[in-house]
MIDO-868166 format. One record per residue: x, y, z of N, C-alpha, C, CB in turn; residue in three letters. Coordinates in Angstrom, 1 decimal. Atoms other than C-alpha are relative to their C-alpha. Glycine has a CB too. Layout:
MIDO-868166
[rec [X, Y, Z], [X, Y, Z], [X, Y, Z], [X, Y, Z], ala]
...
end
This chain:
MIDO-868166
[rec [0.3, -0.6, -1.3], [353.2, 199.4, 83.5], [-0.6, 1.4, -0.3], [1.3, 0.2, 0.8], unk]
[rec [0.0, -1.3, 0.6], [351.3, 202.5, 83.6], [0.9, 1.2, 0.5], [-1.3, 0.4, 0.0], unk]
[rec [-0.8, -1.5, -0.3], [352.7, 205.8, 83.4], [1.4, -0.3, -0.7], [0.2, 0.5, 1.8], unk]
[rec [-1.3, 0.2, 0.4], [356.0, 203.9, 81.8], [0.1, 0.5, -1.7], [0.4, -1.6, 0.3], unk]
[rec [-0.3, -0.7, 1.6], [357.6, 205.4, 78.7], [0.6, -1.5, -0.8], [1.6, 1.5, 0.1], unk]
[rec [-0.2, 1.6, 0.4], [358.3, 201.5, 77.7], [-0.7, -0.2, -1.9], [-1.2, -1.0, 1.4], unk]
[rec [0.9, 0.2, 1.0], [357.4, 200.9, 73.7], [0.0, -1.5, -0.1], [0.3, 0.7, -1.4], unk]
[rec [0.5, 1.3, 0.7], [356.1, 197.9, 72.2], [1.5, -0.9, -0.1], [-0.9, 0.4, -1.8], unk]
[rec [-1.1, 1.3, -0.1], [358.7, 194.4, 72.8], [1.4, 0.2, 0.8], [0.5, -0.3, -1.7], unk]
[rec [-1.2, -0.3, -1.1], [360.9, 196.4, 75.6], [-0.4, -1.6, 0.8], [-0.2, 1.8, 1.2], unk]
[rec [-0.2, 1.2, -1.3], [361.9, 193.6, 78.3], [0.1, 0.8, 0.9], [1.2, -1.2, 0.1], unk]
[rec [-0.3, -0.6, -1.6], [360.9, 194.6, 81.6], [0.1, -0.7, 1.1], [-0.9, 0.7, 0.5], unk]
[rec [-0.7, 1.2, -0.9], [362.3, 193.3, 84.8], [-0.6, -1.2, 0.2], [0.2, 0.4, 1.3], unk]
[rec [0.2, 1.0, -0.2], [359.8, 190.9, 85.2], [0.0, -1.1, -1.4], [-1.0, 0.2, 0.7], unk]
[rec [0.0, 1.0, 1.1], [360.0, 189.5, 81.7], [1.2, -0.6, -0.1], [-0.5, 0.5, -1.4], unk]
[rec [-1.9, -0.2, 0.1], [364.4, 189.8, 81.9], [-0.1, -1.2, 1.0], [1.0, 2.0, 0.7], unk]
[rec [-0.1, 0.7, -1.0], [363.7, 187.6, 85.1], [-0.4, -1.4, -0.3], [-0.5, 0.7, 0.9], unk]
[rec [0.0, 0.6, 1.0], [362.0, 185.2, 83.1], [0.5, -0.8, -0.9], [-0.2, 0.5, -0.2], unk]
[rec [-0.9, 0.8, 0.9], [363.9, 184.5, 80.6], [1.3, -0.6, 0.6], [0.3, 0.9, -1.1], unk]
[rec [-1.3, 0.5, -0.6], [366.7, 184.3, 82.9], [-0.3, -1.1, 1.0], [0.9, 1.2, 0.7], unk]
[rec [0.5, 1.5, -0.3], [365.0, 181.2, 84.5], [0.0, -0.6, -0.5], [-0.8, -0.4, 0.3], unk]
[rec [-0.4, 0.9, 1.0], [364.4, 179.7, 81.8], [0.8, -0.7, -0.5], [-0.1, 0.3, -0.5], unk]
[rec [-1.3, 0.7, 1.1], [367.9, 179.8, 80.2], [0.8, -0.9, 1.4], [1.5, 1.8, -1.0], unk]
[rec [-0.3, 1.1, -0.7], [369.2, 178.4, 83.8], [-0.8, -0.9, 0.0], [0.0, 0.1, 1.1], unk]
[rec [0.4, 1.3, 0.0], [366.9, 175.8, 84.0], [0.2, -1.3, -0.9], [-1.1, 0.1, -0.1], unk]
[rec [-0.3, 0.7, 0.3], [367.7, 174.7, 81.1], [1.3, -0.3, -0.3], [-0.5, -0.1, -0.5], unk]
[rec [-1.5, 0.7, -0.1], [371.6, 174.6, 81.2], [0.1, -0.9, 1.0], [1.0, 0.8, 0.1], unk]
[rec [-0.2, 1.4, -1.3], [370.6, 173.0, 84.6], [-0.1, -1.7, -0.6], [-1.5, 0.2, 1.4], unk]
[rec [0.2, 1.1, 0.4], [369.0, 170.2, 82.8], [1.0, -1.0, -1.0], [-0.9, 0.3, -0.5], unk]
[rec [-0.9, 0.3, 1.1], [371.9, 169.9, 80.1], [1.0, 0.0, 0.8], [0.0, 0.8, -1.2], unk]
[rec [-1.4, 0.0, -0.7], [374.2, 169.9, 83.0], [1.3, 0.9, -0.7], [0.4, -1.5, 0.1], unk]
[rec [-0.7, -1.0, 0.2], [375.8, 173.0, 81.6], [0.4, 0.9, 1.0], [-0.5, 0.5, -0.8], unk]
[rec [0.2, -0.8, -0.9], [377.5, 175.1, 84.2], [0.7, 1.2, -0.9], [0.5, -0.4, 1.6], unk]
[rec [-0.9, -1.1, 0.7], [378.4, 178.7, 83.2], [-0.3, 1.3, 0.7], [-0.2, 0.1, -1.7], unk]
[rec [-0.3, -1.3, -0.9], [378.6, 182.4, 84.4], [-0.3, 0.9, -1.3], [1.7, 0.2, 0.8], unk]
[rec [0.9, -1.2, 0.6], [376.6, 185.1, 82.9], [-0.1, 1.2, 0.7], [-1.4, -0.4, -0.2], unk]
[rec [0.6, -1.6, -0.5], [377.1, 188.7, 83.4], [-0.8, 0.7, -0.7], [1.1, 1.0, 0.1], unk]
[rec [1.3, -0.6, 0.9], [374.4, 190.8, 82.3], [0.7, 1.5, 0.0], [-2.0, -0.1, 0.8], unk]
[rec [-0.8, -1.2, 0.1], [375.6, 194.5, 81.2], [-0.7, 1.2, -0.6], [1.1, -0.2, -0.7], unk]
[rec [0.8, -0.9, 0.7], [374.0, 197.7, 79.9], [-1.4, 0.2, 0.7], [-0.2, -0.5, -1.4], unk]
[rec [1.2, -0.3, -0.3], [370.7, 198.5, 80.0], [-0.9, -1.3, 0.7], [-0.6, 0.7, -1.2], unk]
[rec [0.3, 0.8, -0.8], [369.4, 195.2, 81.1], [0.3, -0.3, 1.1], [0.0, -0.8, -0.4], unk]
[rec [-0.6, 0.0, -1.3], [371.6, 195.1, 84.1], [-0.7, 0.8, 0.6], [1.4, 0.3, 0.2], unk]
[rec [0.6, -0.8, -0.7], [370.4, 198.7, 84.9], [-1.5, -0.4, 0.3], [0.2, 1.2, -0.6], unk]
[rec [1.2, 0.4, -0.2], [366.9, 197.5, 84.6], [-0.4, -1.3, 0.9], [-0.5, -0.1, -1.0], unk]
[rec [0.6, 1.4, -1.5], [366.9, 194.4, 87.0], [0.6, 0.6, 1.0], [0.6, -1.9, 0.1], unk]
[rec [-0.6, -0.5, -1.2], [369.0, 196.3, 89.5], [-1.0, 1.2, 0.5], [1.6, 0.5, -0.3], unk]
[rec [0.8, -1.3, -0.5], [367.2, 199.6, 89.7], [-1.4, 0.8, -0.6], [1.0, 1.0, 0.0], unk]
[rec [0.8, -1.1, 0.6], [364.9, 200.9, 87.4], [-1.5, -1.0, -0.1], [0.8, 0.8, -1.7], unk]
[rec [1.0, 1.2, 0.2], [361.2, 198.8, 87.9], [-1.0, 1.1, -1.3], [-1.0, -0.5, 1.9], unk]
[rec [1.2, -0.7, 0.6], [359.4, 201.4, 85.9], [0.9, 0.5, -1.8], [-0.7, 1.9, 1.3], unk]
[rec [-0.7, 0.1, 1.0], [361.9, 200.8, 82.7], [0.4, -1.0, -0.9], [0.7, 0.5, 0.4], unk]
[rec [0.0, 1.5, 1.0], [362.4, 198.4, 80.0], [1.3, 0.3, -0.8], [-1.6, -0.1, -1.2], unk]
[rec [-1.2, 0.5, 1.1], [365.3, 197.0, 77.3], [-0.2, -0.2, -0.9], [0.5, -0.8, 0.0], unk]
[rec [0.4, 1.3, 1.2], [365.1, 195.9, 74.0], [1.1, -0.7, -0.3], [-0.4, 0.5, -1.6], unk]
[rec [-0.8, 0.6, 0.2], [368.1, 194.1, 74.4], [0.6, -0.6, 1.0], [0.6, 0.6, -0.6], unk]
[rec [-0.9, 0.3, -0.8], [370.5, 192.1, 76.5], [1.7, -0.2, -0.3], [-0.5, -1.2, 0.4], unk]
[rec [-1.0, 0.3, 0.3], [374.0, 192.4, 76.6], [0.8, -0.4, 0.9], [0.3, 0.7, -0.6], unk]
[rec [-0.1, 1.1, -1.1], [375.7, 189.8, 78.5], [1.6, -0.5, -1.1], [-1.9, -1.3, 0.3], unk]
[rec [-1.5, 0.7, 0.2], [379.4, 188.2, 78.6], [-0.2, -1.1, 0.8], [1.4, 0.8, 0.4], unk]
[rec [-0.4, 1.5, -0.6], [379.5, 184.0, 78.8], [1.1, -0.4, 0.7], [0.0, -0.9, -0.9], unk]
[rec [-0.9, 0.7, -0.1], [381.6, 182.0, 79.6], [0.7, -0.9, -1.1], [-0.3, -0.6, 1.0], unk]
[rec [-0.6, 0.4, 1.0], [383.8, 180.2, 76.6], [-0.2, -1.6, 0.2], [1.4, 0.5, -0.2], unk]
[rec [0.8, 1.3, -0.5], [381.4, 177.0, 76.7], [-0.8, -0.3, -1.0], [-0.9, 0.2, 1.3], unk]
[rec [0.3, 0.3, 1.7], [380.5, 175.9, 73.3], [-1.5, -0.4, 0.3], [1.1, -1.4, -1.0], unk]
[rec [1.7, 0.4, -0.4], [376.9, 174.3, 74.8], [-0.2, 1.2, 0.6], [-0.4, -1.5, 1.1], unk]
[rec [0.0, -0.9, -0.8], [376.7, 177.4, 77.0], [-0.4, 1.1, -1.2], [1.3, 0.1, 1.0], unk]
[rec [0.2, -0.7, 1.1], [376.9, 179.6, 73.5], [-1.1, -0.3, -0.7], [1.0, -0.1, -0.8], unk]
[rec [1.1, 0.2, 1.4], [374.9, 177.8, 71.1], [-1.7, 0.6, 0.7], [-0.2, -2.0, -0.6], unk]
[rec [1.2, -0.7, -0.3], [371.8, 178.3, 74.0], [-0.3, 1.1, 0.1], [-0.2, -0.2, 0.8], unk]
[rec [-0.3, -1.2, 0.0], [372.8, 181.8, 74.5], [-0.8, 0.3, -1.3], [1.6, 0.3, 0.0], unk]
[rec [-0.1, -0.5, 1.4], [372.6, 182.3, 70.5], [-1.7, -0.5, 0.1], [1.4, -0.8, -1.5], unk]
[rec [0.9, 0.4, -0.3], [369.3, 180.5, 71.0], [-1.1, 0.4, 0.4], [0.2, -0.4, 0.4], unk]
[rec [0.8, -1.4, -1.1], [367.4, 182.5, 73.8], [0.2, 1.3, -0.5], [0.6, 0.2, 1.6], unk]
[rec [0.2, -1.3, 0.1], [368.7, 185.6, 72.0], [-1.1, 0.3, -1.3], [1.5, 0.8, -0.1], unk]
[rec [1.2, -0.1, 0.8], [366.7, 184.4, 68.6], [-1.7, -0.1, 0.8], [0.3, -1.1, -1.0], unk]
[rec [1.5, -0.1, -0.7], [364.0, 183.8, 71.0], [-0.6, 1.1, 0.3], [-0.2, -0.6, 1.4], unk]
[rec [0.9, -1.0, -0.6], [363.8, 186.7, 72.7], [-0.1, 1.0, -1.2], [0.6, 0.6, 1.4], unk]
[rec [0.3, -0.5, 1.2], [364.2, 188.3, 69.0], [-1.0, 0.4, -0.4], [0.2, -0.5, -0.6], unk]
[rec [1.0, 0.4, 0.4], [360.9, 187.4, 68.2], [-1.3, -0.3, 1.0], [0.4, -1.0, -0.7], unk]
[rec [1.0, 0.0, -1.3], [359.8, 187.7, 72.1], [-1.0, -1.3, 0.2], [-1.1, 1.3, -0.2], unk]
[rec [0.8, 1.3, -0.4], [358.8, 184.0, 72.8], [1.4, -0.2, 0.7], [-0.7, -1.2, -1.4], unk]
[rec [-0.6, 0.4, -1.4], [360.3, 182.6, 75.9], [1.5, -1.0, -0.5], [-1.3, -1.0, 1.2], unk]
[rec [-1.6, 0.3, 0.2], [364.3, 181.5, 75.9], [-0.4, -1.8, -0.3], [1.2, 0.4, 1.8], unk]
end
């Protein structure tokens, strides 16, 4: 965005939003249901701040062994910034 103080591989809301499609879609497909709170600075950034970014997500599952491994999954993804 311009004018943002954002460096190089932050996640900004619309990329956070993103990925968080993704990772439903596909627990939808795997018929995984589970509950994801998002926490920290990614929370603050999809709730309020559009002109701010993350380099991280920190987020509490649910105790869902398929639900984890995608988790662990989407976070090497977004590691390496290619989609969940």
């Amino acid at each position: 965005m311009p004018g943002s103080r954002n460096l190089p591989g932050a996640l900004d809301r619309d990329t956070l939003r993103q990925l968080f499609e993704e990772l439903a879609d596909e627990l939808a497909r795997a018929r995984v249901r589970a509950c994801i709170c998002i926490i920290g600075g990614a929370a603050m950034t999809m709730a309020h701040r559009r002109d701010r970014a993350t380099h991280g997500v920190d987020a509490r599952t649910t105790a869902n062994r398929p639900c984890s491994r995608r988790s662990e999954r989407s976070q090497s993804a977004t590691d390496c910034r290619l989609p969940g």
